[in-house]
N, C-alpha and C positions, 0 to 999 in steps of 0.2 A: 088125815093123819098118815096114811100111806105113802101118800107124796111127798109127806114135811118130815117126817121122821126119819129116813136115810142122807138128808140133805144135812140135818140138826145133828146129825152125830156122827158125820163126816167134818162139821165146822169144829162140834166138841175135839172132836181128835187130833185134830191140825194143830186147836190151840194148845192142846197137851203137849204135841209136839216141838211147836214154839216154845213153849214154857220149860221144856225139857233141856231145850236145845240152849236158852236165855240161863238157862242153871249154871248146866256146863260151862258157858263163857266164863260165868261169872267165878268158878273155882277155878279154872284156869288163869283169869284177871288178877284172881287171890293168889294163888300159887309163885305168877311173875312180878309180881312187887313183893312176895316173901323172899325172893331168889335174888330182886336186885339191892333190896335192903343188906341181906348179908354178901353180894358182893362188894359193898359200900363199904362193911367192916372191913375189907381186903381176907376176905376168907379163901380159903384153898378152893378151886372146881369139885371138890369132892365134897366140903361142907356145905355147898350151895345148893347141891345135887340133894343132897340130903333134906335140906332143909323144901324143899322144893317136893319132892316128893312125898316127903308128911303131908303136905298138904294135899296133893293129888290123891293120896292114901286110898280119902273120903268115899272115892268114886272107882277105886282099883284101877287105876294107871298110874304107869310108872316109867320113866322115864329110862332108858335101859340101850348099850350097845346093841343089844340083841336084831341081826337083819331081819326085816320087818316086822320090828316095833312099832313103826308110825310116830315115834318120838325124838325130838332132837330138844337140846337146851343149845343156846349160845350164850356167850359172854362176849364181852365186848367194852374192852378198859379204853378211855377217852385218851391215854398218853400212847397205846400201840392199836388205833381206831382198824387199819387194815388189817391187821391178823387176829382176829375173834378166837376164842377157846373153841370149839362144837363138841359134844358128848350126845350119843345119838345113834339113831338108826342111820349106817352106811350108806343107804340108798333115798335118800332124805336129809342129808347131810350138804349137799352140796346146792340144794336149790330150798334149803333155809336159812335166811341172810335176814342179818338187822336190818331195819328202813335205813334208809336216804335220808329222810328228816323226822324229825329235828337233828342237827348236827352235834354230836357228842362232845362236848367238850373236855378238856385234860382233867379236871376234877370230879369227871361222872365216872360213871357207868352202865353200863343197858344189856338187862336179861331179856332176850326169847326164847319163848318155848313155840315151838309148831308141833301139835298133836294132828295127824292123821283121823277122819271120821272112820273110816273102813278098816284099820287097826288095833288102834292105842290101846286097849285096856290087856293088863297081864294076863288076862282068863283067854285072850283069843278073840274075844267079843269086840265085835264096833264097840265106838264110842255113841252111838246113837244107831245100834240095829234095831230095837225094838221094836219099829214102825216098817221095817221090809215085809212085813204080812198086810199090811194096810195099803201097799204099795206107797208108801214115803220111802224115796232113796235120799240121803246124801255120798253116797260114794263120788270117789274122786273130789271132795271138800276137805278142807283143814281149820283148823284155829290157828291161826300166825299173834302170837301176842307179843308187846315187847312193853317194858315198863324200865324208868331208866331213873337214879337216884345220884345223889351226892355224896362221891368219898367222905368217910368220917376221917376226922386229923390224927394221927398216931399218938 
């Protein structure tokens, strides 16, 4: 029992961890299909922000100009595909880019968000510090998500 029980709750932790870390994608996932949905509607950068961060609410991050936030949203309208919107952390703004592929078309549109792990949440807090006493780092990771929808017709 000596020998098996720091092994066994080294494994439990890990998967907590995983499991923590599989959350988080998954409200981020949420988050950038609620943001490309309403840029679908041809909503303003500011109502997509909006809507976008309700949903992040959940877990207290928030998407915000503020330097080092660890947060950027882009936008990215398929008729002006080279000049994306970004709203975001300044220093994080420039090496957060939409993918390459799939290719947007003139009647899409495609939300990213890249949350920073060693920043993002409004409080100051990592986005997954809880496990730096465990020795689990993610520092120097991010979430790069991008979800990408179809204009609705005016």
């Amino acid at each position: 029992m000596i020998l098996v029980t720091p092994i066994i709750m080294l494994a439990l932790l890990g998967a907590f961890a995983f499991g923590m870390l599989t959350l988080n994608q998954a409200l981020i996932t949420h988050a950038v299909t609620i943001g490309a949905r309403e840029a679908a509607k041809d909503q303003t950068t500011a109502e997509v922000l909006d809507a976008v961060n309700n949903v992040l609410a959940a877990y207290n991050i928030e998407i915000t100009n503020g330097a080092g936030a660890g947060t950027v949203l882009v936008i990215q309208d398929g008729q002006t595909p080279g000049s994306p919107v970004k709203y975001g952390d300044p220093s994080l703004t420039a090496s957060c880019n939409p993918p390459a592929t799939p290719v947007i078309q003139t009647d899409e549109v495609r939300v990213t968000i890249c949350i920073e792990f060693d920043a993002a949440k409004t409080n100051g807090t990592p986005v997954m510090s809880d496990f730096n006493l465990c020795s689990f780092t993610f520092e120097g990771r991010r979430f790069e998500i991008s979800a990408m929808a179809t204009k609705e017709a005016p």
